[in-house]
Structures are given as structure tokens and as C-alpha cells.
KOLNUPA-551731 format. One record per residue (C-alpha): x, y, z; residue in one letter. Coordinates in steps of 0.2 Angstrom, whole numbers, plus 5000, padded with zeros to 4 digits. Last residue first. Example, Ala and Ser with C-alpha at 12.3 -4.5 7.8 and 13.67 -1.06 7.14 Angstrom:
// KOLNUPA-551731
xx_yy_zz_res
5068_4995_5036_s
5062_4978_5039_a
This chain:
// KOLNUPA-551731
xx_yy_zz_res
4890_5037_5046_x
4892_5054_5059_x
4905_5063_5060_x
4918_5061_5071_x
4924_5072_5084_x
4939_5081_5079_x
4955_5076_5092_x
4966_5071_5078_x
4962_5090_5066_x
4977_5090_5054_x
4985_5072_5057_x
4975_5062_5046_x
4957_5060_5041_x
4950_5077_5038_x
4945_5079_5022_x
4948_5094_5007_x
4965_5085_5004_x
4958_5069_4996_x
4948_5081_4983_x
4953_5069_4968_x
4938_5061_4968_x
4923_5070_4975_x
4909_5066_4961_x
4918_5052_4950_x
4931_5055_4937_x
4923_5052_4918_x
4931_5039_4911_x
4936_5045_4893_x
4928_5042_4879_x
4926_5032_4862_x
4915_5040_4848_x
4900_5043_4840_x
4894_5056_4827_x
4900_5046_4813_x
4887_5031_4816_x
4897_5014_4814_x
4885_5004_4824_x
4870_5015_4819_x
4861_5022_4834_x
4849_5020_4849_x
4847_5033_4862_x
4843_5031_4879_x
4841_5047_4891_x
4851_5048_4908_x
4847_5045_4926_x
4850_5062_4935_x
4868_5069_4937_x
4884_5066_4950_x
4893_5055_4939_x
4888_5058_4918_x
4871_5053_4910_x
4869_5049_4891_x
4864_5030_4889_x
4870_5021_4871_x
4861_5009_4863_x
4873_5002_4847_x
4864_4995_4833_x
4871_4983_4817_x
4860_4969_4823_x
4871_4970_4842_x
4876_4982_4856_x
4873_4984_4873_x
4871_5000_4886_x
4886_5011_4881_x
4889_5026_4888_x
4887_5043_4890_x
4895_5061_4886_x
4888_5072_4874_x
4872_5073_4867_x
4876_5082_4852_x
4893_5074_4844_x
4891_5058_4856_x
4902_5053_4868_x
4909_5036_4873_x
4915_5026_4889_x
4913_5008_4889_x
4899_5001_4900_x
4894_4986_4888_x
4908_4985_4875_x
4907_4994_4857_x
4913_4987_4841_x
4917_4995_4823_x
4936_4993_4817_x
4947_5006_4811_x
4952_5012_4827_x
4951_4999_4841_x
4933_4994_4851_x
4934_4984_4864_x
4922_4969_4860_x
4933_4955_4857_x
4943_4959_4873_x
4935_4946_4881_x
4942_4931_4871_x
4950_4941_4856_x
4950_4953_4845_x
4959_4951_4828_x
4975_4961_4826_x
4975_4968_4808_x
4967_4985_4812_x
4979_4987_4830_x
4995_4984_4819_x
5004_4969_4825_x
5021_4974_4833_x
5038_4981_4824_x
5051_4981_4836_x
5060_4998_4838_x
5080_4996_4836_x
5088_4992_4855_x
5090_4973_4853_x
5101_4975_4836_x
5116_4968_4845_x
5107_4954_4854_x
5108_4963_4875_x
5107_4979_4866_x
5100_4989_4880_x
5105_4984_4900_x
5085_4990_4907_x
5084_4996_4924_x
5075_4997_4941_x
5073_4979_4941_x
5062_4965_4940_x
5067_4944_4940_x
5050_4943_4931_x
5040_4946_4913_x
5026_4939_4909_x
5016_4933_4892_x
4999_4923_4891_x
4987_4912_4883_x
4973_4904_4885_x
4961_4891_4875_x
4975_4881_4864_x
4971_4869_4852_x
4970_4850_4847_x
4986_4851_4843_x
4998_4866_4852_x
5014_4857_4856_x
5028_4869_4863_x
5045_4871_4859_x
5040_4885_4846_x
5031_4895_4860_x
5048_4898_4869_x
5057_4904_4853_x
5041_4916_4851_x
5043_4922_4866_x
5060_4927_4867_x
5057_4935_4853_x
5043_4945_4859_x
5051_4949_4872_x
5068_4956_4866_x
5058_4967_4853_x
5046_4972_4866_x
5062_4979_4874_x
5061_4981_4892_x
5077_4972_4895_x
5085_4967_4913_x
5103_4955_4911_x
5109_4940_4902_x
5093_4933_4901_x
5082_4921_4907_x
5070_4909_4898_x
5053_4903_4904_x
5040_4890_4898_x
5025_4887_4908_x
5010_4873_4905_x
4993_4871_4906_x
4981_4858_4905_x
4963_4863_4903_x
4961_4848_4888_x
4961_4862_4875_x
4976_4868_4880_x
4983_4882_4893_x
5001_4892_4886_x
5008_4904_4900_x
5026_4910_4893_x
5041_4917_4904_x
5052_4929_4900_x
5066_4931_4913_x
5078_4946_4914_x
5066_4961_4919_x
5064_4978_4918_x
5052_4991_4929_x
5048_5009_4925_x
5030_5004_4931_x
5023_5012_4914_x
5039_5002_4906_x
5033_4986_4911_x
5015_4987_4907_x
5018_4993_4892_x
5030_4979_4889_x
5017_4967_4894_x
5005_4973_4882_x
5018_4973_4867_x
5022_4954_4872_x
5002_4951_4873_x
5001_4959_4853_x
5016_4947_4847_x
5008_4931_4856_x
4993_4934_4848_x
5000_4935_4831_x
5011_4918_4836_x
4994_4909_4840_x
4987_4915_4823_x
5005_4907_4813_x
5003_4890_4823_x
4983_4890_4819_x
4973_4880_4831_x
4965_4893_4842_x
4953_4888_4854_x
4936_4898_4854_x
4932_4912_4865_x
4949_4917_4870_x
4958_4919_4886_x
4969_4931_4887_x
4985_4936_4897_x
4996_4949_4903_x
5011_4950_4917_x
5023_4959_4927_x
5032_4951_4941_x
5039_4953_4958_x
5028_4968_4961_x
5039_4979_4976_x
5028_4980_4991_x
5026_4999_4996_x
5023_4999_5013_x
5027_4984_5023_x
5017_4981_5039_x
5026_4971_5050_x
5019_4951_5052_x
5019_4945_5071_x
5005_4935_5068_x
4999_4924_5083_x
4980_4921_5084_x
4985_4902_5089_x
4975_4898_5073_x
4987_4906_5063_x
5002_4898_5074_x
4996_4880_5068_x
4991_4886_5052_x
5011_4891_5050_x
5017_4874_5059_x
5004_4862_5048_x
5009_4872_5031_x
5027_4872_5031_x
5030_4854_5040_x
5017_4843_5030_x
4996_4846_5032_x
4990_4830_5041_x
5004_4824_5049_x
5010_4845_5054_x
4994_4843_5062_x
4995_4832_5073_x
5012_4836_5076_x
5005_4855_5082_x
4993_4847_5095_x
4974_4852_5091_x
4966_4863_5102_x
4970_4879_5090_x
4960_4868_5078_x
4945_4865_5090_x
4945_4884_5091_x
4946_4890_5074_x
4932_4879_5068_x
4928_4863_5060_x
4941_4849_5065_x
4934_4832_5063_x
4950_4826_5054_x
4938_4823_5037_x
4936_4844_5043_x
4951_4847_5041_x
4956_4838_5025_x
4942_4847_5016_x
4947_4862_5022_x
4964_4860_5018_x
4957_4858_4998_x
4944_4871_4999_x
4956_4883_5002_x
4964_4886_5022_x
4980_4898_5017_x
4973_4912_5026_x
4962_4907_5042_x
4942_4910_5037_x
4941_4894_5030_x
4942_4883_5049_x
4926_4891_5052_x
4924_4904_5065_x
4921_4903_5084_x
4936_4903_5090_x
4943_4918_5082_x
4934_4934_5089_x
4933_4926_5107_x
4949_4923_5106_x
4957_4939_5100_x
4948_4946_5115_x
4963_4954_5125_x
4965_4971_5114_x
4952_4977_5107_x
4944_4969_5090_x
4936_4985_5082_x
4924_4981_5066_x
4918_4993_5056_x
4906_4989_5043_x
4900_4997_5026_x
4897_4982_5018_x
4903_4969_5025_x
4903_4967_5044_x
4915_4952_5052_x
4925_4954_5033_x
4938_4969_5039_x
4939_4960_5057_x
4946_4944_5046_x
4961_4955_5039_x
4962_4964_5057_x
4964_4947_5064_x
4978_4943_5053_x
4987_4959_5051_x
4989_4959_5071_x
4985_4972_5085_x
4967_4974_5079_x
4956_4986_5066_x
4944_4980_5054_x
4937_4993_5041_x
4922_4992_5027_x
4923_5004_5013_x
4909_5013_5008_x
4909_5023_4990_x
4905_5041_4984_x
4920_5045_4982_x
4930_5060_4995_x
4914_5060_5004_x
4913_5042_5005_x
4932_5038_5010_x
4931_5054_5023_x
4916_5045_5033_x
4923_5027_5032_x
4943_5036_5038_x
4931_5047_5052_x
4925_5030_5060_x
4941_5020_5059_x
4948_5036_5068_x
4936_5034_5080_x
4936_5017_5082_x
4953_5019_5084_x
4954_5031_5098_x
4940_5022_5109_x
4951_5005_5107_x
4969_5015_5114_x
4979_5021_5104_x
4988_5039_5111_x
5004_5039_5104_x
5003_5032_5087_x
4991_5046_5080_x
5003_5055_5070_x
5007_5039_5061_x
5018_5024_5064_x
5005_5015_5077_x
4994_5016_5064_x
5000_5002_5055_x
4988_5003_5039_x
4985_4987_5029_x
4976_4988_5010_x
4961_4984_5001_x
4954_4991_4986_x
4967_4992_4973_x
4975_4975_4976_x
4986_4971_4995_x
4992_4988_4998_x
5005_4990_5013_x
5002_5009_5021_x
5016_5012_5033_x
5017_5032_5028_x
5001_5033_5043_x
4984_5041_5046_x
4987_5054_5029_x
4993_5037_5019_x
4977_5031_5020_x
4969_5045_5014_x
4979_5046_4997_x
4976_5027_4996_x
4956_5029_4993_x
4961_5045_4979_x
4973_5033_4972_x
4960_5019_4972_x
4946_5031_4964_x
4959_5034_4949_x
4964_5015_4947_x
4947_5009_4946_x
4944_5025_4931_x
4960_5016_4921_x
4951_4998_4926_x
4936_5002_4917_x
4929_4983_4918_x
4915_4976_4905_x
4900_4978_4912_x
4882_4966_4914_x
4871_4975_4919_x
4859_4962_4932_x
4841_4958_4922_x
4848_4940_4918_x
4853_4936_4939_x
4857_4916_4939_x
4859_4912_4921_x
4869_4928_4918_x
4881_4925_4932_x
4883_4906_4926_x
4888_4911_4909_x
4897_4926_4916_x
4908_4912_4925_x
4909_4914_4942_x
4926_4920_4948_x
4918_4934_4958_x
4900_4928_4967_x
4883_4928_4962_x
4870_4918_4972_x
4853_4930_4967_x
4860_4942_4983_x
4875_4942_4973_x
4867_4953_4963_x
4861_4968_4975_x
4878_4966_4982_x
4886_4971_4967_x
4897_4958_4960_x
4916_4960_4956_x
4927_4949_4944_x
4913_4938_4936_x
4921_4926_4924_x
4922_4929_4903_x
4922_4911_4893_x
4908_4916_4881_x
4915_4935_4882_x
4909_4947_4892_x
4926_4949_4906_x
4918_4955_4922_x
4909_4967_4930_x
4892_4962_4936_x
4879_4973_4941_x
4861_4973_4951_x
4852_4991_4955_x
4855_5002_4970_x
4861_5016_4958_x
4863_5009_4940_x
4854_5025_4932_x
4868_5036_4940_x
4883_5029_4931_x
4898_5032_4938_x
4893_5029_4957_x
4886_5010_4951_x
4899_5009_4940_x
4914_5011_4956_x
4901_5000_4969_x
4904_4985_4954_x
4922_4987_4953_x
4923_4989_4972_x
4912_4976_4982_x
4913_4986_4996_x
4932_4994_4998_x
């Protein structure tokens, strides 16, 4: 999917269309997780800091992420997937692998067929959301992966059988997996730039420059060998939360509240995965940008938030936190389909967490809102006694501006009011014109030898 966040808000909210947005975390130390592509135009890019993203593109709107309404599009995304094959491997929420080869269509592929199933899947993907995706297709993961990028936005790009080559050679050594700046950097002190001169190098070579693991698999990459399956349904290996916060926290007895509110967090997330785990595992990063892990394994799987926030506060205690601590976070992994209860006699009674009006926000949740407190976050939901359904342009000086337009509709009015004005309240995310409506569209098995439509 295009720039996915960023392309969901700009469907969701009709007065963004073909304009500039950033979503990402708000606070001082928030960083850019999707750009439009109206915005990175100006040079922003994901993992930017907001500070950075706002100095380089001011008028963009700047969004805290719905990840709830993200997660809703992606099924509906997914749903069509899985109509062209059950081998469908997700890699986030807007990208995946499809092996077409164990779908209805496996019979007859040939370089024509796929393009035009590639070409109906873009075409059933906007009618079902509103959104463009962009699709490579290949014989391997790894060419198909780089295909997906060769056209962005909106792109297709087919590598037929027999040209691999000519698709890798010519690109920078960075476009391989596993080539960061680091390995770059060492390539390219070797004098090796692109695919091809890398491929042209002597295995040893670079097994000297890179160690055993990393020289052979590039090595092989480059080769344009990648004889990965397509594995539906990866199994997470881990279930985690963290914040950062906008200044450092130097109290022992605050740093042990947050700890308590990130253990129920993960829990959540654990249980809505119907997941356990036996080892607990603590993320602490200092003032100095150091950061450290602590883990403890159990006896067997728990979900119990009691079990986890204990465990977490026993691992925090070993920990020195002087000078201040900038992030912190709580995960559980070693996952299973189970949870063995009572693992310290009273394990299985319910934990008492912070209550949501005593836990101080945080970092870049400082602006969700939480009952009992007043505070609204740029592009959350909320709906207004008479002008219904909207949401929320900024905030600040005791005001909240508030713009009232749903998916689908015109650009909405702003409205100005109070910040603890009676009349308004949180809402829900809105589902997007089309989504949910998968199974009105053709991509799949029903109608394989359909002409296209057009894109």
C-alpha cells in the first residue's frame, strides 16, 4: 500500500485530499511514521523526527495515528489477497507476499496472466478503499519485494521470467535486504556500488569483508537466488509496548507508575492475540541514549498482568536510572497458545493497575484524551452533540478546533470550542467509503478470465 497511514487520513477526511500529511507520534521527541507523498516531496521521510518534519513542511497536518481504523482497511486489503491464494505471508499492515502459484490461478501463469491479475488486484484494492497500492510480481520473494518499489505509487511492476538480471544489476548495493547504511558503507569503501559488480565479486571476498553469515547470504542475494517459500500466517514471536517520554523521568516511584500502566498495555495485547508468554523482558533507554534489556523467564506461559507487572518491577529494581530515563518499554516473548494460572499462588487474583485519572500522559500519548481529564490529539475522532461526527484540527489556550466532515462527503465546516465543552466527545473511526465490501470485487477465483478494468 502507498504511503499507508498517511493515504488512510487523507480518504478519511475529505478536506486532506491531495494535500501534505504526517502521521506520527506529536510529542517533542514524536518521529514521522508515514508521509504523504505531497510531504515528502519537501524531503520528509518515516523515522524523521516531527521536529525535523515540521521544520521542513509547517503547513503539512500533522496526525496522530488511528491504528484501530489502519487495522480495518488492512483487513479489507488482506481479505482480497487471500481470494488469489491461502499462501498469503503479511509482512506489517500494508504489505504482504502472495504465492500465486497455490491459488485458483496456479495453472495457467504465464507474464500476460499475472499482469492481469496484478492489474484487477490495484483495481479491486481502490474500489474496495479508496487507496492504491503498488504490486511487483517475480518468481522469487526477493525480486518481487524490489519489483513492489520499481514504480511507487500506484505502480505495477512484472519481472518475467529470464530477466532477473537486467532488473538487479543495475541497482545500488542498498536495494538488497540486509545492505543498511553500515554494509553500504563497507561496500562501497571496497569499490562495489551496484548489484552487478557485487554479484561479480568472489564469495571469499566477501565473506572478508562482511563475516561468514552475512557475506554468503549477500552473496546469493545478489546472485538473484532466493528460494524462500511463502509462509502464511507468521506466528508473532513476541508482544511488546513502549513510550518514549517528552522529558526524562527521574523519579524511582513515577518510573515504577509507568511501568505498571505499559504491563497492562502489553497484557491487552496479549490476550487480544490469545497469546501467553514465559519470558518478561524490560526495555529501559537513558538519558545518555544507552539502552539496556532485562529479561526473566518463567516457570511456564502467563497472561496475568499481575504476573507481569511484577516481574517487571523486580527487573526494574536492578536497574540504575540516575541522570534519567528517556524510554521505556515492557514485552513479553517465548509465546504460546496458553496461559498455566497461579504460577505464584495468588497469580490468578485481578491485578490492580493505575487508574486511567491518576496516570499522567506521557511522551506522545500526552495528548489522548482519557476520561476525567481534558485533552484532544490532532486527527482524533470525536463528535459533537449538533454537528455530529468530525475531528480534531489542533488544540491549545483552553480551545479545541474541531473539523465536521465524514469519509465520502464534501470538505467540512471548522468550529472552535471550549476544551472541556460538554457537548463534545471522543469517536469512533469512521470506516472508509468501500471497506468491508471485499466480496462485492472480483479479484479471486470467481470470474479468472474477466478482462481487467481499467486503472
Amino acid at each position: 500500500m502507498d504511503a499507508f497511514y498517511a493515504s488512510v487520513e487523507q480518504v478519511a477526511k475529505p478536506s486532506l485530499a491531495g494535500k501534505a500529511v504526517i502521521v506520527g507520534g506529536i510529542g517533542a521527541r514524536g518521529v514521522v511514521a508515514t508521509a504523504s507523498y505531497e510531504a515528502r516531496v519537501f524531503g520528509v521521510r518515516s523515522a524523521m523526527s516531527i521536529g525535523e518534519a515540521r521544520r521542513r513542511c509547517p503547513n503539512a497536518a500533522f496526525l496522530s495515528p488511528r491504528f484501530g481504523l489502519y487495522r480495518q482497511v488492512s483487513d479489507t486489503v488482506m481479505e482480497l489477497l487471500h481470494r488469489l491464494s491461502p499462501l498469503v505471508e503479511p509482512l506489517s499492515l500494508d504489505e504482504a507476499f502472495i504465492d500465486l502459484e497455490a491459488g485458483p490461478h496456479g495453472g495457467a501463469l504465464d507474464t500476460a496472466r499475472v499482469t492481469t491479475i496484478a492489474v484487477r488486484l490495484r483495481a479491486d484494492i481502490h474500489a474496495a478503499t479508496g487507496l492504491t497500492c503498488s504490486v511487483g510480481a517475480a518468481t522469487s520473494k526477493l525480486l518481487a519485494k524490489i519489483a513492489s518499489e520499481a514504480d511507487k505509487p500506484d505502480g505495477l511492476c512484472v519481472v518475467a521470467p529470464g530477466t532477473e538480471r537486467a532488473m538487479l544489476d543495475p541497482l545500488p548495493v542498498r536495494a538488497l535486504p540486509g545492505v543498511g547504511p553500515a554494509t553500504g558503507d563497507v561496500l562501497r569503501r571496497a569499490g562495489l556500488d551496484t548489484v552487478a559488480e557485487l554479484a561479480a565479486v568472489d564469495e571469499s571476498e566477501l565473506v572478508r569483508l562482511l563475516g561468514q553469515a552475512h557475506g554468503h547470504g549477500l552473496h546469493v542475494l545478489a546472485a538473484g537466488l532466493d528460494a524462500r517459500p511463502v509462509v502464511a500466517d507468521r506466528d508473532a514471536k513476541s508482544v511488546s509496548v513502549e513510550d518514549t517520554f517528552a522529558t526524562d523521568l527521574v523519579d524511582r516511584e513515577r518510573i515504577t507508575r509507568e511501568l505498571d500502566r505499559l504491563s497492562i498495555r502489553c497484557v491487552e495485547r496479549l490476550r487480544a492475540a490469545g497469546r501467553s508468554g514465559r519470558t518478561i523482558v524490560l526495555k529501559l533507554r537513558r538519558y545518555d541514549f544507552s539502552t539496556l534489556t532485562r529479561s526473566e523467564t518463567l516457570r511456564g506461559p502467563t497472561d496475568d498482568p499481575g504476573v507481569v507487572r511484577e516481574t517487571i518491577r523486580r527487573l526494574a529494581a536492578q536497574v540504575d536510572v540516575t541522570g534519567g530515563v528517556r524510554l521505556l518499554g515492557v514485552g513479553v516473548s517465548g509465546l504460546a497458545d496458553f496461559a498455566q494460572q497461579d504460577l505464584f499462588g495468588g497469580a490468578d487474583a485481578p491485578a490492580e493497575g493505575p487508574e486511567e485519572d491518576d496516570a499522567e500522559p506521557t511522551g506522545d500519548e500526552a495528548a489522548e484524551p482519557t476520561l476525567g481529564r481534558v485533552s484532544w490529539s490532532p486527527g482524533q475522532d470525536v463528535v459533537h452533540e449538533d454537528f455530529g461526527p468530525g475531528w480534531v484540527q489542533g488544540s491549545g489556550v483552553g480551545r479545541v478546533t474541531v473539523r465536521f466532515e465524514v469519509p465520502g462527503g464534501e470538505p467540512g465546516r471548522v468550529r472552535t470550542f471550549a476544551l472541556a465543552d460538554p457537548a463534545l466527545r471522543p469517536g469512533e473511526p469512521l470506516p472508509l467509503p468501500g471497506t468491508g465490501d471485499a466480496g462485492d470485487h472480483p479479484s479471486g477465483p470467481a470470474d479468472p478470465g474477466a478482462p481487467a478494468p481499467p486503472t
